[in-house]
C-alpha positions, -999 to 999 in steps of 0.1 A, spaced: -138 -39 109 -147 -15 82 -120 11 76 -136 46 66 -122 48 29 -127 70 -4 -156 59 -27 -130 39 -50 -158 34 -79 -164 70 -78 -127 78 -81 -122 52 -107 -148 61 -127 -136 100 -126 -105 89 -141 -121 75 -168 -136 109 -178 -127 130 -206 -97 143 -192 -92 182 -198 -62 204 -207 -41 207 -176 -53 240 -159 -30 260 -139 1 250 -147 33 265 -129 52 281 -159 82 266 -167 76 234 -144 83 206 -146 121 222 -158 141 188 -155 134 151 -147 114 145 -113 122 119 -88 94 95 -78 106 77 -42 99 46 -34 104 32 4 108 -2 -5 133 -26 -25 125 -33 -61 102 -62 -70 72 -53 -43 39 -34 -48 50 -5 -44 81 -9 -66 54 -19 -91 30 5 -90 59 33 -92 73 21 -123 43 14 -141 34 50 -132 61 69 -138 68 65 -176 29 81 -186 30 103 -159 63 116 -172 51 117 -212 22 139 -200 41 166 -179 70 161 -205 100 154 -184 109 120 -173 96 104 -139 130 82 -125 116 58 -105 145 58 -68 142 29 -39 154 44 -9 145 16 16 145 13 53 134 23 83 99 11 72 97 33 43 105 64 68 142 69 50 121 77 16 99 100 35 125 121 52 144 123 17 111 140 2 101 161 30 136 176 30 138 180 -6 130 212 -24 95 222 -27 94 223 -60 74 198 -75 103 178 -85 112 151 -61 80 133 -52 69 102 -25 47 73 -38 39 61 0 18 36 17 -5 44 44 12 30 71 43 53 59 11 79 61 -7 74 87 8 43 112 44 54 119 39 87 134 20 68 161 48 42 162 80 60 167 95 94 169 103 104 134 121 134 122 96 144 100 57 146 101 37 132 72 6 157 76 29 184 88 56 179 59 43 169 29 14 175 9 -13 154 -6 -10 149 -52 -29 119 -55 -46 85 -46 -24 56 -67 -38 32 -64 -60 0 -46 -42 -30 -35 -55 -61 -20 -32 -86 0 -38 -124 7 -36 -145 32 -11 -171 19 11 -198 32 34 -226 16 20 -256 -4 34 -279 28 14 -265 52 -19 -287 61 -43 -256 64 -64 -252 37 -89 -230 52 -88 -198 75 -110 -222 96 -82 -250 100 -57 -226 106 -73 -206 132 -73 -239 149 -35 -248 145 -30 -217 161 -45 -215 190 -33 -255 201 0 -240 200 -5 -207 209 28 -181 197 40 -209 177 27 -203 139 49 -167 127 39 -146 99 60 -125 75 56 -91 71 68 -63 54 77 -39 82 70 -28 118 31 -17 116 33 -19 82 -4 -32 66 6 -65 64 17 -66 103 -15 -47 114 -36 -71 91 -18 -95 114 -26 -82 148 -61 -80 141 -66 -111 130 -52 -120 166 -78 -102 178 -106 -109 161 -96 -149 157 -86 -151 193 -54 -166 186 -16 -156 192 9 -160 166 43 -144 161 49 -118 139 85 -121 115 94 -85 99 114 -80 68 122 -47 50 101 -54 22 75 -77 10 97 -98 -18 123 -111 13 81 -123 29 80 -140 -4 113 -158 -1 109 -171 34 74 -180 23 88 -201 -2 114 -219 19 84 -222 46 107 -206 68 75 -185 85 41 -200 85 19 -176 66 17 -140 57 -10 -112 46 12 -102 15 5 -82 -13 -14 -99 -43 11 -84 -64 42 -98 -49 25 -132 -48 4 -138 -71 30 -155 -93 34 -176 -66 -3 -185 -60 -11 -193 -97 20 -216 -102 9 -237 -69 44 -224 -51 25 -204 -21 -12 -218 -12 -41 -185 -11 -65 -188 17 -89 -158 18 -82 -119 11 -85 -98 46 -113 -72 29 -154 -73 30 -155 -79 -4 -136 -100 -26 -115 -88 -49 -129 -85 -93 -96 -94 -99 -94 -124 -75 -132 -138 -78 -119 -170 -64 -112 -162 -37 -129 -160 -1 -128 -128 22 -114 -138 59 -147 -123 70 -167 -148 54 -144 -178 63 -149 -173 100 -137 -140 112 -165 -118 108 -163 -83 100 -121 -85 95 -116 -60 71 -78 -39 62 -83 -16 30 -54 -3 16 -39 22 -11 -9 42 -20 -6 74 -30 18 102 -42 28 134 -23 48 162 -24 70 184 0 53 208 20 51 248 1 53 227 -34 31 255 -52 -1 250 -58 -2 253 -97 26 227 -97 4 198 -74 -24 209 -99 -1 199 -124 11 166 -110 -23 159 -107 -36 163 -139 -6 137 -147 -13 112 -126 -48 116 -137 -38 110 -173 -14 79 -162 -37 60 -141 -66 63 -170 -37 47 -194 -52 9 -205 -13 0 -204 -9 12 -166 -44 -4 -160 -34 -34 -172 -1 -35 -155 -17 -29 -119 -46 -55 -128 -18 -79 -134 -1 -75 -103 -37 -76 -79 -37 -37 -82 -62 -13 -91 -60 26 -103 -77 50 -85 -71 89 -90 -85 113 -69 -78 150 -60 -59 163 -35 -86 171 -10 -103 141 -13 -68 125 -6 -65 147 28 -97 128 38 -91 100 30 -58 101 54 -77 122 83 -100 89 83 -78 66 84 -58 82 112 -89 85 131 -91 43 123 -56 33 133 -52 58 164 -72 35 190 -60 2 174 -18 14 179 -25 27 210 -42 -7 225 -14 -26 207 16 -7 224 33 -10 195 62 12 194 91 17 174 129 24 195 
């Protein structure tokens, strides 16, 4: 499946540009330190992505960016702590698209996403990996595809969340495979990574930046990345698509936002910042480091991107059943 998604190149090459003087700028803003929230516990992509962020983002609007975790609730706390704050510009949300796009389908939340807040920017590209302890005998997507369907519902895989990416990567590569295995949620992706290392669940479609530590020291063993393409910063390895499951495809990205009514001189603002941060070599070679990628884009382009994705996902949650209590 090919998820409709925002011409990345494009984007990244954009952010490469000459970057102008900051136009429109709300006077007197930023007028203290903003917060940037993060749904998830320290150590994960996102955690990753935030803090390598936040310090250049901060040096160009001049104010500090303090990096928060406020996990739980599959990243739906952090959102309901933004939404609510004031729309100033100064408390901000670096979210994923499930956050985005996924929950409101799952479960009733007390906030809307595209009601509430309001696109700043793209963040940035991730790729995930299919990856699973060194003991396990697998060592294609091929071999475990079999395992699992002689034992069907007996091989589990960790993931980060309720319909989170890595659990929807999960149920379409039921799908598509034909096989049923047992999903394993955890309230961020470094407690995946520690059952993954005590082999305590069979394999997972992690982040390539909370693993790839893992993979290159031989502790967790990388079978194929669940995109069409493989990753320039993972040449090495295979696409699921190509090892067998054709057409299995899950982009993802996060992205920054701000409460809804944040004035529009002051988004322009956080914009022009997080355009200056994610051209930075240091934050680029952060996120490379990690399996992560920049990619800036405006807020419009943002607001299609997420009205394409929801029109993605909508059929797939609603076949699944999945829903949140």
């Amino acid at each position: 499946m090919t998820l409709p998604a925002l011409p990345r190149r494009a984007l990244l090459a954009a952010a490469a540009l000459p970057l102008a003087a900051p136009a429109l700028a709300q006077e007197g803003f930023p007028s203290r330190p903003l917060r940037l929230i993060v749904g998830f516990t320290p150590g994960g992509a996102t955690d990753i992505s935030a803090r390598a962020i936040a310090p250049k983002m901060g040096d160009a609007l001049g104010q500090p960016v303090i990096v928060e975790n406020r996990p739980g609730a599959g990243s739906n706390i952090a959102t309901e702590v933004v939404a609510r704050s004031p729309a100033d510009g100064h408390t901000l949300l670096l979210a994923t698209l499930g956050a985005l796009v996924v929950s409101p389908m799952v479960i009733r939340l007390p906030v809307d996403p595209a009601r509430d807040l309001m696109p700043v920017s793209i963040a940035v590209d991730l790729f995930n990996i299919l990856v699973l302890p060194p003991d396990r005998p697998w060592r294609s997507v091929a071999e475990l595809v079999a395992a699992a369907k002689a034992a069907p519902g007996r091989l589990s895989y960790g993931t980060s969340g309720i319909a989170g990416g890595p659990h929807l990567a999960g149920l379409l590569f039921d799908r598509r495979a034909g096989i049923e295995t047992t999903a394993v949620h955890y309230r961020g992706g470094n407690l995946v990574v520690t059952d993954l290392l005590a082999g305590r669940v069979d394999f997972s479609f992690a982040t390539a930046a909370s693993v790839l530590p893992q993979v290159r020291e031989g502790k967790l063993r990388a079978l194929a990345i669940p995109h069409l393409e493989r990753s320039r910063l993972m040449p090495d390895i295979p696409t699921v698509a190509e090892s067998g499951v054709p057409g299995f495809d899950v982009p993802s990205w996060y992205a920054v936002l701000a409460p809804r009514g944040t004035p529009e001189p002051a988004i322009a603002r956080l914009n022009q910042a997080m355009r200056v941060a994610l051209a930075d070599p240091e934050v680029t070679a952060v996120l490379n480091r990690n399996g992560l990628e920049p990619r800036w884009s405006t807020p419009a382009q943002m607001a299609e991107g997420l009205a394409a994705e929801r029109a993605t996902w909508e059929p797939i949650i609603r076949e699944s059943g999945i829903r949140i209590e």
